[in-house]
Every structure is written in C-alpha cells, then in structure tokens.
C-alpha positions as CSV (number, residue, x, y, z in Angstrom):
1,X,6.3,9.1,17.8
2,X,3.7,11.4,17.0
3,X,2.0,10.6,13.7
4,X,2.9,12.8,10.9
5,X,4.3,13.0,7.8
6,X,8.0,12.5,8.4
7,X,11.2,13.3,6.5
8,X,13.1,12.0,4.7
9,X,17.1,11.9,3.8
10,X,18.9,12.9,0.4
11,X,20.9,10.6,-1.9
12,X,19.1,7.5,-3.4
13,X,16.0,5.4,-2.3
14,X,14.4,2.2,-3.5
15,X,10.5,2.4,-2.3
16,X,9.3,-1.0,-2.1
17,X,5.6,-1.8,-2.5
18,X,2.7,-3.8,-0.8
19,X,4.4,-6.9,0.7
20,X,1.4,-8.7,2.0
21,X,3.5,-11.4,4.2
22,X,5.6,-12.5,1.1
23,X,8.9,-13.0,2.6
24,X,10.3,-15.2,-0.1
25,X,9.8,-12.1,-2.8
26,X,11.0,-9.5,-0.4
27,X,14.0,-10.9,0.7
28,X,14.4,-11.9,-3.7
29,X,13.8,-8.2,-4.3
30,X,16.2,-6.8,-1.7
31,X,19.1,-9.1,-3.3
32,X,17.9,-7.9,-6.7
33,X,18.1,-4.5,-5.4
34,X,21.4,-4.8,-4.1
35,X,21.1,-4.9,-0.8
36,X,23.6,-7.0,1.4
37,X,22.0,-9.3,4.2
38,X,22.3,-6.6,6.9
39,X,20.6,-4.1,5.1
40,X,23.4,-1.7,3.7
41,X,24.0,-1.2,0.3
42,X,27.3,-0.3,-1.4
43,X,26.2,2.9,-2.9
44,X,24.7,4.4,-0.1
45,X,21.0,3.5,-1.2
46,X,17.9,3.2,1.5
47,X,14.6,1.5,1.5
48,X,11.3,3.2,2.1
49,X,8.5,0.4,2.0
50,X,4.9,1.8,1.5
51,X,2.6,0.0,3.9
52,X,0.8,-3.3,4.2
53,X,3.3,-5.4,5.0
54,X,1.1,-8.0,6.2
55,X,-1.8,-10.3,5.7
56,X,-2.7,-12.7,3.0
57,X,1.2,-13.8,2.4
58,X,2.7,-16.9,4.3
59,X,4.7,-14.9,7.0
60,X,3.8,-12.1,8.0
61,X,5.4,-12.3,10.9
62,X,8.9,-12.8,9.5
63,X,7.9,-9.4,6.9
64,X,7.3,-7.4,9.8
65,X,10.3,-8.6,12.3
66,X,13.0,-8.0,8.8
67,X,11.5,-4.6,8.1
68,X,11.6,-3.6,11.8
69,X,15.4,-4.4,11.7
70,X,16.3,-2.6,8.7
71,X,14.3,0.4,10.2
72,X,16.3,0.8,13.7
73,X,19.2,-0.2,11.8
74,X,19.0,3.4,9.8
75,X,18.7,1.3,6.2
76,X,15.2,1.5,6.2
77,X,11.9,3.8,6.6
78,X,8.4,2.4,6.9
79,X,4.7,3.3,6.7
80,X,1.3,2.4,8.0
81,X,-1.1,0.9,4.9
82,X,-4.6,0.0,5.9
83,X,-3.5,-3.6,6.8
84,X,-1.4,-2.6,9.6
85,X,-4.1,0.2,10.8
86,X,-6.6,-2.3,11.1
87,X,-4.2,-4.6,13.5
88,X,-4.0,-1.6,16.0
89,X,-7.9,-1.1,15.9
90,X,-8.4,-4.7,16.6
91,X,-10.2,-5.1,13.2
92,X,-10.7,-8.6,12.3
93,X,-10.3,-8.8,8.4
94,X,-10.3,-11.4,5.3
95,X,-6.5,-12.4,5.3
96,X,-5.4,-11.2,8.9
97,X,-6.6,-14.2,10.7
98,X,-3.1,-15.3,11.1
99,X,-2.5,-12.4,13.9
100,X,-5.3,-13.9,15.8
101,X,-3.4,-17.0,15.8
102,X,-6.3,-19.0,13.5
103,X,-6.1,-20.6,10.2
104,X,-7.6,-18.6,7.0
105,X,-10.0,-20.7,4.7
106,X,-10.7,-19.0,1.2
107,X,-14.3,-18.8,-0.4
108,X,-12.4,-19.8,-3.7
109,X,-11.6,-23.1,-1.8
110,X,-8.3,-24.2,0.2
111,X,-6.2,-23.0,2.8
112,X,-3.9,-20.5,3.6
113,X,-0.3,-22.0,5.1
114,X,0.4,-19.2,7.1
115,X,2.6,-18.7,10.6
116,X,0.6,-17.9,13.3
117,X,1.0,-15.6,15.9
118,X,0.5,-15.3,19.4
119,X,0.2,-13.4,22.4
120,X,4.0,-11.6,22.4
121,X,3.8,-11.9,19.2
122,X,1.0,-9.7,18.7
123,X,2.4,-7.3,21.4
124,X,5.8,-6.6,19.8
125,X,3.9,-6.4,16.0
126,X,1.4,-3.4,17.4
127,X,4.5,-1.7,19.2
128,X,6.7,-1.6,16.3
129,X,3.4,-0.5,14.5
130,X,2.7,2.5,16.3
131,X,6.0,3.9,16.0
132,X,4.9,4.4,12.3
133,X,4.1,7.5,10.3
134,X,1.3,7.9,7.6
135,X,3.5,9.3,5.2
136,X,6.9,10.6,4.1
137,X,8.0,13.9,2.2
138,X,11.0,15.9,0.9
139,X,12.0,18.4,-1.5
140,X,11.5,16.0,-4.7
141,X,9.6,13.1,-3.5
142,X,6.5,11.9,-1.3
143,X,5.4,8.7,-0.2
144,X,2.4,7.8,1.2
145,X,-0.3,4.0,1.3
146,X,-2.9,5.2,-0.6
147,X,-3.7,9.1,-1.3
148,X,-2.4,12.0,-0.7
149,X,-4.6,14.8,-0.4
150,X,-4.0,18.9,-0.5
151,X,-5.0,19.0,2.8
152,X,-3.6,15.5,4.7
153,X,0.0,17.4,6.0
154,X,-2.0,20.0,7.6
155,X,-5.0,17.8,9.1
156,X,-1.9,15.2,10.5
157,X,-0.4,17.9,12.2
158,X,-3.5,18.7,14.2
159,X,-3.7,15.6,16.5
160,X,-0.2,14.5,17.8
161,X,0.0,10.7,19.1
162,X,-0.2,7.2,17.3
163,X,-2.2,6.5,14.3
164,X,-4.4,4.4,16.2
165,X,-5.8,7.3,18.7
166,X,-5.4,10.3,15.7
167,X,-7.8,8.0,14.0
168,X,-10.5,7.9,17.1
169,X,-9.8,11.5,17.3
170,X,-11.0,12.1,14.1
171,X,-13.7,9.8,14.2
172,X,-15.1,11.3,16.9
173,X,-15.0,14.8,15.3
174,X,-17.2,13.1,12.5
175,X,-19.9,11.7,14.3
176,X,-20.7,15.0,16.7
177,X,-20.9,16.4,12.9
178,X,-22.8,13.7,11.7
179,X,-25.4,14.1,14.6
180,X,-25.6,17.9,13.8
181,X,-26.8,17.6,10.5
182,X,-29.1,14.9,11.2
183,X,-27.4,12.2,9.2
184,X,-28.4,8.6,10.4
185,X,-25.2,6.8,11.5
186,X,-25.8,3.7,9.2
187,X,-26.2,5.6,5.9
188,X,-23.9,5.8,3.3
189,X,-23.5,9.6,3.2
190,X,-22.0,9.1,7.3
191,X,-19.6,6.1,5.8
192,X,-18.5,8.2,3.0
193,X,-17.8,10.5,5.4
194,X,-15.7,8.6,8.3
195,X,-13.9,7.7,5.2
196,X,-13.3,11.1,3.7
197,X,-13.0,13.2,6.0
198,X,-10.3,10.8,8.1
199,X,-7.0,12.1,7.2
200,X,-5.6,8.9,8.6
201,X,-8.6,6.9,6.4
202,X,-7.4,8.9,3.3
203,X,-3.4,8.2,3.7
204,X,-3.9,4.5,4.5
205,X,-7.2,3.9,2.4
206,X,-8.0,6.7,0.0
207,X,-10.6,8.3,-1.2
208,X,-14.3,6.8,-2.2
209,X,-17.1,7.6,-3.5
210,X,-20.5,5.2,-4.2
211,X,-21.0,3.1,-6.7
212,X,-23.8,2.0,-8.9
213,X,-23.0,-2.2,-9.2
214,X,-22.1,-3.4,-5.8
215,X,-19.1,-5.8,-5.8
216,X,-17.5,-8.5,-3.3
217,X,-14.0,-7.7,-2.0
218,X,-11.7,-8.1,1.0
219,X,-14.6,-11.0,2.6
220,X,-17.4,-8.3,2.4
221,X,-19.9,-6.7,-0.4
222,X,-19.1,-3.2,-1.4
223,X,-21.3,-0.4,-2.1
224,X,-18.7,2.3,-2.3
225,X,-15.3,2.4,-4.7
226,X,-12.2,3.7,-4.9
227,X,-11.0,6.9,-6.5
228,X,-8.2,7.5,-8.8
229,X,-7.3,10.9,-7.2
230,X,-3.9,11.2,-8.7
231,X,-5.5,12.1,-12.3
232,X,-6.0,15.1,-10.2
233,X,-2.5,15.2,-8.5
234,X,-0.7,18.4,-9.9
235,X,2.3,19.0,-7.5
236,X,5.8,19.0,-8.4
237,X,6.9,16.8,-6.4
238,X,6.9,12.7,-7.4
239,X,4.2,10.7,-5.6
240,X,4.7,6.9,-4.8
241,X,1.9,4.4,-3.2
242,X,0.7,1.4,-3.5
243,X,-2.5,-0.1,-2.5
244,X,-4.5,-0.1,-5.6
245,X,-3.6,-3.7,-7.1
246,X,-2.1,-2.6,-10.5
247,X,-1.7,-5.4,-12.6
248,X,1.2,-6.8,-14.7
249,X,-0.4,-8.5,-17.4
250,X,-3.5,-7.4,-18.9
251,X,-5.6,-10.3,-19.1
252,X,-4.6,-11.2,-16.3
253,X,-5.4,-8.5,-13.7
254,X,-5.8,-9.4,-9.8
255,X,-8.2,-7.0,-8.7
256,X,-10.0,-9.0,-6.7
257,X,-13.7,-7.7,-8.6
258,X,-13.5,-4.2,-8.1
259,X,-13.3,-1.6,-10.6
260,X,-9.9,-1.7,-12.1
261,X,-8.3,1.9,-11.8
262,X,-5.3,1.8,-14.7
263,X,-7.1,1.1,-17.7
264,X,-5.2,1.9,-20.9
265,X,-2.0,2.0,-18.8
266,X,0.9,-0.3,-18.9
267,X,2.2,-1.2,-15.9
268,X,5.6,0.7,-16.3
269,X,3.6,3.9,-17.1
270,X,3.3,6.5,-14.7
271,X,0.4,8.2,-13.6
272,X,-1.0,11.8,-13.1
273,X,-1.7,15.2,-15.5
274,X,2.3,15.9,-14.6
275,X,3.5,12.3,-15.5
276,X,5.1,11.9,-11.2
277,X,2.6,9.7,-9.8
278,X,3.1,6.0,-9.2
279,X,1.4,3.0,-8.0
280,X,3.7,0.4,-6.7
281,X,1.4,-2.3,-5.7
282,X,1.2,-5.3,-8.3
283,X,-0.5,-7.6,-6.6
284,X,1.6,-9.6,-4.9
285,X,-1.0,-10.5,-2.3
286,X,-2.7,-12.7,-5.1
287,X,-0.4,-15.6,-4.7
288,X,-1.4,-17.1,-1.3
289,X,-4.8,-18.1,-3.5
290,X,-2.4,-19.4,-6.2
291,X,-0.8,-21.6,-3.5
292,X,-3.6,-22.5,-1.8
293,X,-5.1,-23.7,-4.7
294,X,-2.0,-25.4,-6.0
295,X,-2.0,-23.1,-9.1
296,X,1.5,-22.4,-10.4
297,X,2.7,-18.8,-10.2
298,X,2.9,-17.4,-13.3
299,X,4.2,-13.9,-12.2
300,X,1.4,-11.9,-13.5
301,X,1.8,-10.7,-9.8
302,X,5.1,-9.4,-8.6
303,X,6.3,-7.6,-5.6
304,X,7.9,-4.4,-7.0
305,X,10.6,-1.6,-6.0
306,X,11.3,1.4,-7.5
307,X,14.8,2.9,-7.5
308,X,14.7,6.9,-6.9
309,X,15.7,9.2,-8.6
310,X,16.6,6.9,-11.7
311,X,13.0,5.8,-12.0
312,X,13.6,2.0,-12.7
313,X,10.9,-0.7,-11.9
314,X,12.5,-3.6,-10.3
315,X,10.2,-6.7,-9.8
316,X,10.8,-9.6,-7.4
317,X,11.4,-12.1,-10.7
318,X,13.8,-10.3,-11.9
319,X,12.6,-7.9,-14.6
320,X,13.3,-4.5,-14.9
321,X,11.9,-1.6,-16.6
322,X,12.3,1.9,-16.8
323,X,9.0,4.3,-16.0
324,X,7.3,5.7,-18.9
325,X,6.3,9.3,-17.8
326,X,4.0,11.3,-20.2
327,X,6.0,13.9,-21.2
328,X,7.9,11.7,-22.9
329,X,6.4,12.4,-26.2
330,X,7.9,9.5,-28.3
331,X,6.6,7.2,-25.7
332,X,3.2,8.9,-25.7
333,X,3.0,8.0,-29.7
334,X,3.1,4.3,-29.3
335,X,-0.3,2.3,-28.5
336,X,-0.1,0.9,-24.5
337,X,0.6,-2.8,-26.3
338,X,3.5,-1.5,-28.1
339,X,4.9,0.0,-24.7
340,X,4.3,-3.2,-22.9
341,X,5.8,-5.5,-25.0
C-alpha cells in the first residue's frame, strides 16, 4: 500500500504501546484487555498498536508474526515506529542484532536471550513491514509513533509507495537543498534537517532540536534531543503515540540518559494545552537489561493499552487507571504525588 495516513473504523479501540519484542506482556495485556486468543473481542473492540514492535525484547519475531495475524484477520491495525523503519533501511542498531541473526551484548554487562532470525525470516518481517502506514486518523482520534505535525498528512500524501522509498524520496529532496545553500553534509544544521524536514523521520522519530550536554543513548552519543511538540498540539482531535519512554514510577524512570520529557506529570496524566494528547510508551523495552542482568522486574516498566473512547490505562500487570485530562479542574488542584498515589 501506499504510505499514508490511513483510516480508521468507528466503535471502540484499545491502542497498545511500544512492544519492543515482549511477547509475554503483550499476549498478558491482550487477555487483560479482553481479547479472546483469535483476536475478537465480545464487544466489538479493535486494536491499533503504535509502532516498534521489535528490538530489545526476547521475541521479536513471535511480536511481529501475532500482530501480523490480528491485522489480516480485521482485529487489528498497525504502524511503522522508528524500530521497524530502520529494519527496511538495513540500519544496524543497539537492540536489533537479533534480525541479523547475532547475539546482543549490553555495555551494562550480560546478554540478551533473544530468538534469532534468519534469511525467510527477515524476508516475511520486511514484507509485512512495508504494508504499514505512518499513521492513522478519524473524526475523534489520531494515532501516530512519534509526532504529528500540522503539515505530516499533506507532505505523506505527496510521495505514494512504501515507507522505505517515501523516505529516500525525501532524503533526496534534502540534500539537493542542502547543497544549494552551501551547508556541509556532516554538520548538524544538515542532520537537523534530514530529521525535520522528513515527514516519515517526524511520524516515526519526532522532532529535534540540539542540545547543550551531549548524552549516550540507543549505542551512540547524542548531540541533538527530542522535542515535546505536543505542549504545542492544539487540535480537537485526541492524539496517541508512544516512543518517548514515559515512566511509571518517578524515581525510577527508564530513559535511558536523555532528557526526560514528562516532568511534573504522572503517568496517568494526559498531555497537551487541550488536555488530548497521550504518550503510551512506558518503557517496556527496559526489561531485557533487567533480565540480562538477573535483576527482578519490579514493574516500574509496563507495556500499556489504552481503551478508546473511555480513556482507561490498562498496564500488562494488571493495573488500571483512568486518564487525568486538564480540564478536569478538581484533578488539576491536587499536587502530581497526590494524583499518583
């Protein structure tokens, strides 16, 4: 199909967040959530997961091969994240070694148990893959990785194909610009701008901008960070993504050393001027380093769902809480600890 930002149906919808090759928690959360094991759900319900499906987690392979199934069987819709993006550029990256069929060591120490894949393997993964859209959209609700932008319908709908070649596409566009003005290819102005000015980097990725402390994530130092552009998000309709490792418990949060973007914010609290932004990644992708270091999971991670329109947090240990939006005054005159407890 031809990427784009694709419909979706009306009646109810559980959005599920960054899996990260946890199959254990997803197939915990879709029992939580009601589902039976063939996917349907007695009232009708459907799943939309939000991206980055894989890496890091034990089986990726088995995420990717149950999601695939609830997809062609109608019960489900899917996404690309960044992950999956850079498996169909051929991007070798911190935590998808297993798709290369090779064994991830950490820096922190140990090793990831993970199942490998191979040749077919790898074939059937990037087909599924490029069958995906970047984002998803109707009257009262969006979905989308990482950001969505004013503009990122319109600059989708430019460039039909795959999200692999809208993405070269696009590239290209950049660098005949960057040569124009002069700007050497290896600056940080021309990354910022292959970043920024990629609709397909900015639904999978987000937006950036630089930063003055450099900092170490995903296997490689960082010299730009991520922006929280939905304090700027002022559309009626709700926004879900994932991607920017909220944390559950505030000592406690997994953001892998950069700049933590929910301070002051519990993590049932939506997000945004209009109170109908929310970030559905809580770090889930934290626990292969918990088990590869033979650390007990203590759950300040969680692989999370959100059931549509109720607005009900569902996490893969079984809590559940309802979303605090802003404009809910008597929830707005309570200190964050006092919400979170």
């Amino acid at each position: 199909m031809g990427v784009q930002i694709a419909p979706l149906p009306d009646g109810p919808l559980d959005l599920v967040g960054d899996i990260h090759g946890e199959i254990d928690a997803l197939e915990r959360l879709l029992a939580l959530l009601g589902y039976r094991p063939d996917g349907s759900h007695p009232e009708g319900r459907r799943l939309v997961f939000l991206g980055d499906l894989v890496d890091r987690g034990s089986d990726s392979i088995a995420v990717v091969a149950l999601v695939r199934e609830l997809v062609r069987s109608g019960h489900a819709f899917c996404l690309l994240g960044n992950h999956e993006l850079n498996l169909l550029l051929g991007k070798r990256r911190e935590g998808n070694e297993w798709f290369w069929g090779e064994i991830q060591e950490l820096r922190e120490g140990g090793r990831i148990v993970q199942n490998l894949a191979d040749e077919p393997t790898r074939a059937w993964i990037l087909d599924f893959l490029r069958e995906l859209p970047l984002g998803f959209e109707r009257a009262d609700l969006r979905a989308v990785h990482a950001a969505w932008t004013p503009s990122l319908k319109a600059k989708l709908s430019l460039v039909p194909g795959p999200a692999d070649a809208v993405f070269h596409e696009y590239q290209k566009r950049i660098e005949v610009s960057l040569r124009r003005e002069g700007i050497h290819p290896k600056s940080q102005t021309a990354d910022l701008r292959r970043q920024n000015l990629n609709p397909v980097c900015l639904a999978t990725s987000g937006i950036e901008r630089l930063t003055l402390e450099p900092f170490w994530a995903g296997g490689r130092l960082r010299r730009v960070e991520r922006v929280a552009w939905w304090e700027d998000y002022r559309e009626p309709q709700t926004v879900v993504f994932g991607h920017y490792w909220r944390a559950l418990s505030e000592p406690e949060r997994p953001v892998k050393g950069r700049p933590y973007l929910f301070r002051d914010r519990a993590p049932e609290d939506a997000l945004g001027p209009l109170g109908n932004a929310l970030c559905m990644d809580f770090s889930v992708g934290v626990r292969n380093i918990e088990r590869a270091q033979g650390r007990a999971c203590r759950f300040d991670n969680a692989l999370a769902g959100l059931r549509f329109p109720e607005m009900e947090l569902v996490f893969d240990h079984g809590d559940a809480r309802r979303v605090v939006q802003p404009l809910d005054q008597a929830s707005l005159s309570l200190p964050v600890s006092a919400r979170a407890s």
